[in-house]
C-alpha positions in Angstrom: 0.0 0.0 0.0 1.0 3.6 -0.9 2.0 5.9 2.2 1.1 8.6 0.2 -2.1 8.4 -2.5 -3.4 11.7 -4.8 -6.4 10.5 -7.1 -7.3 13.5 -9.6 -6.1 16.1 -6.5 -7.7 19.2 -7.3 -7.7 22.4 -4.8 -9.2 26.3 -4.8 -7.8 28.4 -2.3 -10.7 30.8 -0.9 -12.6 33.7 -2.8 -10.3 32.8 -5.8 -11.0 31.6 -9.2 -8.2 30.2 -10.3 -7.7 26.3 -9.6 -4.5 25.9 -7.3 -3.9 21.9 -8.0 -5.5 20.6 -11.0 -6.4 16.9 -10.8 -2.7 15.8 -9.4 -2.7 11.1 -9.3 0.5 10.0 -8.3 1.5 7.1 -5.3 4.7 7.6 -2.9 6.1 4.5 -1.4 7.1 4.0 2.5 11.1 5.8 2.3 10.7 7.5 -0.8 12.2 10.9 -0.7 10.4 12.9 -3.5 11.0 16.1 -5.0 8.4 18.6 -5.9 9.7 21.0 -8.5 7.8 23.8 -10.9 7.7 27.7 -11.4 6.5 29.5 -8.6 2.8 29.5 -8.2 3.2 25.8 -10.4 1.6 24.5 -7.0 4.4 23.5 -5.2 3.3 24.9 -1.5 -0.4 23.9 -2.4 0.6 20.5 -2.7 2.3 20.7 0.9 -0.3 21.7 2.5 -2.9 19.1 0.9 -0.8 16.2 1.8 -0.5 17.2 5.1 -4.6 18.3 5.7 -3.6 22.0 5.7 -5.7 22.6 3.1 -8.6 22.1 3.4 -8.6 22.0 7.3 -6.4 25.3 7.7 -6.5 27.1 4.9 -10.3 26.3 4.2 -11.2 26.1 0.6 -12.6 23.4 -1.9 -11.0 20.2 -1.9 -11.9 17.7 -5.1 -10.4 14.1 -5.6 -8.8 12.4 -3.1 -5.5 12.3 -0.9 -5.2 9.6 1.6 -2.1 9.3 4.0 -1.3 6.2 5.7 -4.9 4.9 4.2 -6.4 7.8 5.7 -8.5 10.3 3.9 -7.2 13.7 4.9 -10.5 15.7 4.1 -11.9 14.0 6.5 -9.2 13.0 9.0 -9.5 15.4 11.7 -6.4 17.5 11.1 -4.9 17.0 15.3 -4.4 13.0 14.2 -2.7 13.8 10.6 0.1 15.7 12.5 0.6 13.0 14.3 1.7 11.3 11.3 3.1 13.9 8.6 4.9 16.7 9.5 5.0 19.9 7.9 7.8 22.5 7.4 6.6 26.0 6.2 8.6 27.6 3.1 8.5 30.7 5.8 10.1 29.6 8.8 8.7 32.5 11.2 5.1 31.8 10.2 5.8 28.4 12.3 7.4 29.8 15.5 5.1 30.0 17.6 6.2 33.1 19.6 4.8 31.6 23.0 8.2 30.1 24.0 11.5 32.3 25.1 13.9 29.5 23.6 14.7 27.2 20.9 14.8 24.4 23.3 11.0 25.3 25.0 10.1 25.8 21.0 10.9 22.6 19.8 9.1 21.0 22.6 6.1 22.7 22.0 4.7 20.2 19.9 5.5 17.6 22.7 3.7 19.0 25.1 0.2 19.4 23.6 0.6 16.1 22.4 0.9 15.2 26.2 4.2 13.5 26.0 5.1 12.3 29.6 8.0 15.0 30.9 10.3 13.0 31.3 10.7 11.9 28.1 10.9 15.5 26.1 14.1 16.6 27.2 15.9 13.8 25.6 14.0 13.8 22.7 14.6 17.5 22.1 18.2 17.3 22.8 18.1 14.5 19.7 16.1 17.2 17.6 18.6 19.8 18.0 21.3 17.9 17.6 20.0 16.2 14.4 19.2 19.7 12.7 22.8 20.8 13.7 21.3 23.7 16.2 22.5 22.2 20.0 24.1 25.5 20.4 21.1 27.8 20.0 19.1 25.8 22.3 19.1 29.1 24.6 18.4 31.5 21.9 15.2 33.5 22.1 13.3 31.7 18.7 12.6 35.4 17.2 15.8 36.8 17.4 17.5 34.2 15.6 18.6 34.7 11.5 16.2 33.1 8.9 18.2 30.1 8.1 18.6 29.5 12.0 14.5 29.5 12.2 14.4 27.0 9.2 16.3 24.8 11.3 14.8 25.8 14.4 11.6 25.1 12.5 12.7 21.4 11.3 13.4 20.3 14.6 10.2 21.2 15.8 8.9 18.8 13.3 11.9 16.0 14.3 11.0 16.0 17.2 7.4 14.7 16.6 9.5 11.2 14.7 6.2 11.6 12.5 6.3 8.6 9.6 5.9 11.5 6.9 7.9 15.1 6.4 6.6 17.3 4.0 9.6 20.3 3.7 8.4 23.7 2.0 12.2 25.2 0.6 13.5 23.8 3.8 17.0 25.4 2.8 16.5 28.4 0.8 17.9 30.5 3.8 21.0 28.4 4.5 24.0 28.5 3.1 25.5 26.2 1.0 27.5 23.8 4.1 23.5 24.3 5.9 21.6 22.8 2.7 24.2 20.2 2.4 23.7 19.2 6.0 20.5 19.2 5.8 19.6 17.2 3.0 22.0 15.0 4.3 20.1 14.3 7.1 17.0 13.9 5.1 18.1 11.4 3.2 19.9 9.5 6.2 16.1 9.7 7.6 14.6 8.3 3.7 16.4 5.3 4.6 15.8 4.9 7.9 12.0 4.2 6.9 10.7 7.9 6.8 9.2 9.0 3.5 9.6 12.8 2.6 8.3 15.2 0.3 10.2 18.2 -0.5 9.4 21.4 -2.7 12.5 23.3 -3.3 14.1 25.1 -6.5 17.9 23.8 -5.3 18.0 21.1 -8.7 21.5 20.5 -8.0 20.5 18.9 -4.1 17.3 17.2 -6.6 19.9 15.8 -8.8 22.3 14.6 -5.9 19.5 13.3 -3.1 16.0 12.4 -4.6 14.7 9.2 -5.2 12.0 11.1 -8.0 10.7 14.5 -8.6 7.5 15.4 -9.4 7.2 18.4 -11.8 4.6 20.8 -11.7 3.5 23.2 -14.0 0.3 25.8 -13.0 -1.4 23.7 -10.8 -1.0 20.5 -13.5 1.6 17.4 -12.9 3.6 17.8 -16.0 6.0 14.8 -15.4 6.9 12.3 -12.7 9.8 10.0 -12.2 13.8 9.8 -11.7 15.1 13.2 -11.1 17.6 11.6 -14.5 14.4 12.0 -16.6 13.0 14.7 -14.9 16.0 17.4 -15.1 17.2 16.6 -18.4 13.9 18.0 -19.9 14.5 20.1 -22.4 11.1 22.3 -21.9 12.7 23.4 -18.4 13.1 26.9 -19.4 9.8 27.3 -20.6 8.5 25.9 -17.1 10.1 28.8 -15.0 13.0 26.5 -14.2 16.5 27.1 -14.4 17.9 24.1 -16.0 21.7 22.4 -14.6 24.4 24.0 -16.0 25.9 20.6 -16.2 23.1 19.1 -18.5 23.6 22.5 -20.6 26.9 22.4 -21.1 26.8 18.3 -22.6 23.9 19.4 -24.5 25.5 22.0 -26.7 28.8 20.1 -26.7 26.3 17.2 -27.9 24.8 19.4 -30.7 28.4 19.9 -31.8 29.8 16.4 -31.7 31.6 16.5 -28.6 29.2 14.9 -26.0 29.2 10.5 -26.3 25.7 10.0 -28.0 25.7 6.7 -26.1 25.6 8.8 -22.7 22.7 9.9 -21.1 22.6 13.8 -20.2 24.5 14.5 -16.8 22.7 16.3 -13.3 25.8 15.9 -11.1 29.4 16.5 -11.4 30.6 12.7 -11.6 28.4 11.7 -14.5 29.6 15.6 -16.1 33.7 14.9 -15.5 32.8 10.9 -17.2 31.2 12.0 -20.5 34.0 14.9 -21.0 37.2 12.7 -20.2 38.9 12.6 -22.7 39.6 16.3 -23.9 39.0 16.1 -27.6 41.0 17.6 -30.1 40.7 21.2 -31.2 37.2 22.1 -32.6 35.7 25.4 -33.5 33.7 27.0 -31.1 31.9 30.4 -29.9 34.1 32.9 -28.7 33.5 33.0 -24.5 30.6 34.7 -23.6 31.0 38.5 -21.9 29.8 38.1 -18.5 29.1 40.9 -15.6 31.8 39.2 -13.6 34.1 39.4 -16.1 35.8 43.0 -15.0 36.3 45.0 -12.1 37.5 48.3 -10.4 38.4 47.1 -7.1 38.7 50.7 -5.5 38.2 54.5 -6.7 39.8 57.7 -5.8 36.1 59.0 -4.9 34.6 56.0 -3.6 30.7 56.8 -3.7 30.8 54.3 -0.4 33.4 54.0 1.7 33.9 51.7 4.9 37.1 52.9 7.2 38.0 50.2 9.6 34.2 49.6 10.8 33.5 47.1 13.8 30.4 46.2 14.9 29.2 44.6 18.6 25.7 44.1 18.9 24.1 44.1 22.3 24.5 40.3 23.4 28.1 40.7 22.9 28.8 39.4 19.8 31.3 40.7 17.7 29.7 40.7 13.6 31.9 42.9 11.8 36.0 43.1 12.9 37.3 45.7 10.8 36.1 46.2 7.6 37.4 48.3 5.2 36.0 48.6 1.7 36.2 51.3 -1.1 33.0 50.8 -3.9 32.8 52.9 -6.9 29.7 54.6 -8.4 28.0 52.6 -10.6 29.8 49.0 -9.5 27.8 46.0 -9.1 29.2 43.8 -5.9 28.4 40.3 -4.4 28.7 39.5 -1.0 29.2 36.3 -0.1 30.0 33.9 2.9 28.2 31.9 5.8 25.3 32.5 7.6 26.4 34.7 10.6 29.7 36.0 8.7 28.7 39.6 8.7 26.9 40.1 5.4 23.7 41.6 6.7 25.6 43.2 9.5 27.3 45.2 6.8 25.1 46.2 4.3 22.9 47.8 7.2 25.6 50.0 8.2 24.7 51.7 4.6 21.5 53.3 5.2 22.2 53.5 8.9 20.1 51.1 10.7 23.1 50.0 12.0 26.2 52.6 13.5 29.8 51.5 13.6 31.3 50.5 17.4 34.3 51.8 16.1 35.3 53.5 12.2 33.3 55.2 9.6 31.1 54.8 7.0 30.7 56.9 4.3 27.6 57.3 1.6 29.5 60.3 -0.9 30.4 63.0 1.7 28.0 62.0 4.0 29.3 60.1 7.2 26.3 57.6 8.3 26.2 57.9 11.8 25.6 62.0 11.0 22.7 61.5 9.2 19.3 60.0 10.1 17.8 56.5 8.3 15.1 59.2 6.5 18.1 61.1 5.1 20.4 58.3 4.3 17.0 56.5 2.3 17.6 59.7 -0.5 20.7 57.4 -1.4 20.0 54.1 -0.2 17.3 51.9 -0.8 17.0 48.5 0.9 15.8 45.4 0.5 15.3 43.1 3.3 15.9 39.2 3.2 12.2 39.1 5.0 9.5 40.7 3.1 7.4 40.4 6.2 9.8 42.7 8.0 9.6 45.8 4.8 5.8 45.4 4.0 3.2 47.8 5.9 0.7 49.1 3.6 -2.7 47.8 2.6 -2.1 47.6 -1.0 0.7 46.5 -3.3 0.1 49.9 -5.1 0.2 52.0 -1.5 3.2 49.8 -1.0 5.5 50.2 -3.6 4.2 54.2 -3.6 5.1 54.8 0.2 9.1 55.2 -0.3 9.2 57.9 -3.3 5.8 59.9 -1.3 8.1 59.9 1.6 11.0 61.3 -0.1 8.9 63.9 -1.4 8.2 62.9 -4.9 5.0 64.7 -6.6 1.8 62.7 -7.2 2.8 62.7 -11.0 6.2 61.0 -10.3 5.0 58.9 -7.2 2.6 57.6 -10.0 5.1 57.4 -12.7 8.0 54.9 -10.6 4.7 52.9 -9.4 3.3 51.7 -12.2 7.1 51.2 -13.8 8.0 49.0 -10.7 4.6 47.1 -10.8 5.3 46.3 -14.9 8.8 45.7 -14.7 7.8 42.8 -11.7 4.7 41.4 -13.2 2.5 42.9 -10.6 0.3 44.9 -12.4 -2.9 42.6 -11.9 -2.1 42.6 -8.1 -2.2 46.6 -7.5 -5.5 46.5 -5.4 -4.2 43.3 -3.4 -3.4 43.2 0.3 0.7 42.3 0.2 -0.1 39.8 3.0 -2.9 38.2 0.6 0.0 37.1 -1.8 2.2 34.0 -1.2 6.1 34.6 0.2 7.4 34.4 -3.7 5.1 37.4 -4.5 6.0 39.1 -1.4 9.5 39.6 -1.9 8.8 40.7 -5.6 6.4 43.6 -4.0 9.2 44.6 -1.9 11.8 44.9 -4.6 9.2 46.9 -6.2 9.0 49.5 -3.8 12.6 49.5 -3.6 13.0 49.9 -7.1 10.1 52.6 -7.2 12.9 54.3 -4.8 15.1 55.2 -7.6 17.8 55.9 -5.3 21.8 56.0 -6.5 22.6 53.0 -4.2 20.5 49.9 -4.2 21.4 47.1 -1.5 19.1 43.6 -2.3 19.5 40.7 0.5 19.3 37.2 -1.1 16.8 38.8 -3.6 16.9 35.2 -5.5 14.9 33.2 -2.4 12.7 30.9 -3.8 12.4 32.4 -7.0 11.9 30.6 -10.5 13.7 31.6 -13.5 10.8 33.8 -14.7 12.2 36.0 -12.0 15.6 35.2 -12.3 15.3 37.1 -16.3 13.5 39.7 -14.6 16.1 40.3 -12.0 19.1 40.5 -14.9 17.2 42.8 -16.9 16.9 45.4 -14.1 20.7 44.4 -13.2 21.6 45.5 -16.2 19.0 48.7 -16.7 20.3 49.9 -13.0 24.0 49.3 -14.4 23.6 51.4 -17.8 22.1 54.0 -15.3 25.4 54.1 -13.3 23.1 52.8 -9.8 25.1 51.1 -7.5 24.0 47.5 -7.0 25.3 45.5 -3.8 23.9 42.1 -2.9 24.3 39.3 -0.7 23.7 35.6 -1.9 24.0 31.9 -1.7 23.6 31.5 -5.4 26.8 31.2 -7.0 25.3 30.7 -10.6 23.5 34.1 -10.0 26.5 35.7 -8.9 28.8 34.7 -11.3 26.6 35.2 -14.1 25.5 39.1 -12.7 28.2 40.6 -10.5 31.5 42.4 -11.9 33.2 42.2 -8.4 32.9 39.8 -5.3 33.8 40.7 -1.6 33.6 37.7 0.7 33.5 37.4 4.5 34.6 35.5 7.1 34.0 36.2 10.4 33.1 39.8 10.4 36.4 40.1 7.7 37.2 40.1 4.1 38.8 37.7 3.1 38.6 38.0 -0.8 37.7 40.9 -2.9 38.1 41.2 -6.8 36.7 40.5 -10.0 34.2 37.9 -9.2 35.2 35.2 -12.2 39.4 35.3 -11.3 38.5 35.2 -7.3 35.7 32.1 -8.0 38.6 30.6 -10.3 41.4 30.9 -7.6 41.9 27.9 -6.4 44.1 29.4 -3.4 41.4 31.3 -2.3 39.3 28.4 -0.2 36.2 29.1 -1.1 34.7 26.3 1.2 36.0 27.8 4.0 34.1 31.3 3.3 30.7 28.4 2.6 30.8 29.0 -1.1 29.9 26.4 -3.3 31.4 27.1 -6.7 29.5 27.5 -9.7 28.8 24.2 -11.3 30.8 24.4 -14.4 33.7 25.9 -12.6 33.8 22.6 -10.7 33.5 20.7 -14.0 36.5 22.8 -15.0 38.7 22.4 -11.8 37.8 18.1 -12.3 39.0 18.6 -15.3 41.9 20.8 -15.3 41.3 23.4 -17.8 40.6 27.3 -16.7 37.2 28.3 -18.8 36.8 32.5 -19.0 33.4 32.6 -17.4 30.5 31.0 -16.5 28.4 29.7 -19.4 28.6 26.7 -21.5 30.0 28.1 -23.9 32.9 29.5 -22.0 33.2 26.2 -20.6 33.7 24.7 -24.4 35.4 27.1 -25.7 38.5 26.1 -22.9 37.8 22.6 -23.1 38.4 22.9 -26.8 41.2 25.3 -26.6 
């Protein structure tokens, strides 16, 4: 018998007309660890919260079909026994605190306790929890004042803890960095074969190719495809689907389409199967010139930095110690990545900009103003910024009173508050949702409504915190296009990320931390490419063909496929 059973799954959120799932059949089998991939709004978080009786129990709604767990029917399962057996992980991590507990430890064992597990036993099995979701050190921490990828975890071992027969993970890891996603889907594929059968929705296709037993790929509310992630991610129609396709499997297709690629081999989704089908080199063949990327050139410094960080150090409150003196020159009109671990400084940083933060010790200069002169209503004249929480930016009651409230508050006249508005709203696809309460729209949409008030900002300096979360490759295009409008207009583009691809692809000039510390700053490609540079140390995982490169010893000039040929032919 099937764990997990969908027959013709079909789902309507609320006062909406648009069918979320549409007539979803498939079976998952007892261990299975499933991936559930597609554009956003394909259905992906819909589908979460229908396996686990979220919807309809929750989120209310109209429920058609059937979807049975462990042979029970969840529509009509009351929804306190489902959790007893399938657990669910929110794509938001803070929606699922539940703000009623002063630590992590009380947090996790939250769950225990209305369950009415005996006392004695929930300290042990909460010390297990944290310890298997790497968090035994934050088991003091007040929940809420913890980073987002520290609540995802926080969040997962409130779900471990329950040792429920089914997990169903929403982006479990699209706030970790890249040594947190590999632990963690480490662990959830140590628990796969320890008998626990999981479903996870996440746009990470590289951790799909590496960890899933089979993917299921949706498509607006429709299951286009099911099976081995082999099949799955080799599609050629991924594109079209909103899904950004492994540079791996691009790479052996063109070289495929030009002779080079084994016909007898299948398409490769990891590095192993990649280095096998292009070992041998073969001989000289005539290729594309590289591509020109963003990353390709840099100005590392200017004589009239339009920002400039003087030996800055940073103690917050509690003691610790998040930047240790920084000092950074940026030129107008650069584009910069920042890069390293989660609790490296990044954020810490970037704050120090538009002065929500002041420097314990050093300067900070925006042009010739010095930050901790000026107040955060000032400073937003030259700085706009985008949080890595939506939730924390958003506070109007419309996406059009949204988007308006920075350039009203910097004094812009109704004709040009109008103007930026409706340029932001087209520019991120959110012209249909101008009447709609921001909180009305799922997390995806959220973060694009904040980056459109930021952009509706029109500021000379624009600082965007891991503006890639959970986005599809729809957004991704988007993103580039305004990357590259902001850099013919001479803005100043700094961001922090996890996703290397992204970076490499996009930013001219990387700066990477370390413990409150540079520890590399230059032209992104050359410092990526360095192999003395230790990029693991700093959590970075290198772009995929760059690691394809390094396997096989040649030094490609960027980071597409055709870069990658062109040096493999050279």
């Amino acid at each position: 018998m099937a764990v997990i059973e969908a027959v013709n799954l079909t789902y309507r959120y609320p006062a909406s007309d648009r069918l979320a799932l549409r007539g979803l059949s498939f079976q998952t089998a007892a261990g299975e660890l499933t991936a559930v991939i597609g554009a956003n709004n394909a259905g992906k978080s819909t589908l979460c919260y229908a396996l686990s009786g979220f919807a309809p129990h929750f989120f209310q709604g109209e429920l058609a079909g059937t979807v049975r767990v462990m042979g029970q029917e969840t529509a009509v399962t009351p929804l306190s026994h489902l959790v007893t057996q399938i657990g669910l992980v929110f794509q938001n991590p803070a929606a699922q605190i539940s703000g009623a507990r002063f630590t992590v430890a009380e947090e996790v064992a939250f769950g225990l306790e209305n369950l009415g597990v005996p006392r004695a036993d929930i300290g042990e099995r909460v010390a297990a929890a944290l310890a298997l979701a790497g968090i035994d050190d934050l088991a003091q921490r007040p929940p809420l004042a913890l980073s987002g990828g520290q609540q995802q975890r926080v969040a997962l071992a409130a779900m471990l803890v329950l040792k429920p027969p089914i997990l169903v993970l929403d982006e479990p890891t699209a706030q970790l960095d890249p040594p947190g996603s590999a632990a963690v889907f480490g662990l959830l594929r140590r628990l796969s074969r320890q008998g626990t059968t999981l479903i996870i929705a996440t746009h990470k296709l590289e951790w799909v190719a590496a960890f899933a037993d089979r993917v299921l790929l949706l498509h607006d509310g429709e299951l286009v495809a099911a099976g081995p992630p082999q099949t799955i991610l080799t599609r050629p129609d991924l594109p079209a689907l909103g899904l950004r396709p492994l540079r791996y499997t691009e790479a052996a297709r063109l070289a495929g389409e030009r002779g080079i690629w084994p016909s007898a081999m299948p398409l490769p989704v990891t590095l192993e199967t990649a280095v096998a089908g292009f070992t041998p080199q073969p001989p000289q063949k005539t290729l594309p010139s590289p591509s020109s990327s963003g990353s390709s050139s840099s100005s590392n410094c200017s004589p009239n930095p339009q920002i400039q960080l003087t030996d800055v150090h940073f103690h917050y409150p509690d003691g610790v110690q998040a930047l240790r003196g920084i000092t950074l020159s940026i030129a107008p009109g650069e584009q910069i990545a920042i890069v390293g671990p989660n609790g490296s400084g990044k954020t810490t940083l970037v704050k120090h900009l538009n002065g929500l933060l002041r420097p314990t010790q050093g300067q900070v200069r925006i042009g010739d103003w010095v930050t901790s002169q000026r107040t955060v209503a000032q400073l937003a004249h030259r700085v706009a910024y985008l949080f890595q929480n939506p939730d924390e930016q958003l506070c109007q009651r419309t996406v059009w009173a949204e988007v308006a409230f920075g350039p009203r508050h910097l004094g812009c006249p109704a004709a040009e508050v109008t103007r930026r508005v409706a340029a932001a709203l087209a520019a991120l696809g959110l012209v249909a949702e101008a009447q709609t309460n921001p909180y009305d729209l799922n997390l995806t949409e959220r973060r694009r409504v904040a980056l459109a008030a930021v952009m509706a900002m029109e500021t000379p300096i624009i600082v965007l915190d891991e503006p890639t979360l959970g986005q599809d490759a729809f957004f991704l295009e988007r993103l580039a296009a305004l990357l590259a409008e902001w850099r013919a207009a001479g803005r100043t583009v700094l961001t922090i990320s996890h996703d290397m691809e992204f970076v490499a692809e996009q930013f001219e000039r990387l700066v990477a931390l370390r413990e409150g510390q540079i520890v590399a700053d230059g032209p992104t490609w050359r410092v990526l490419a360095d192999g003395a540079w230790g990029g693991e140390e700093t959590a970075v995982t290198l772009p995929q063909l760059l690691r394809l490169s390094q396997r096989l010893g040649i030094t490609p000039a960027g980071p597409t496929a055709v870069d990658f040929l062109a040096a493999y032919c050279r």
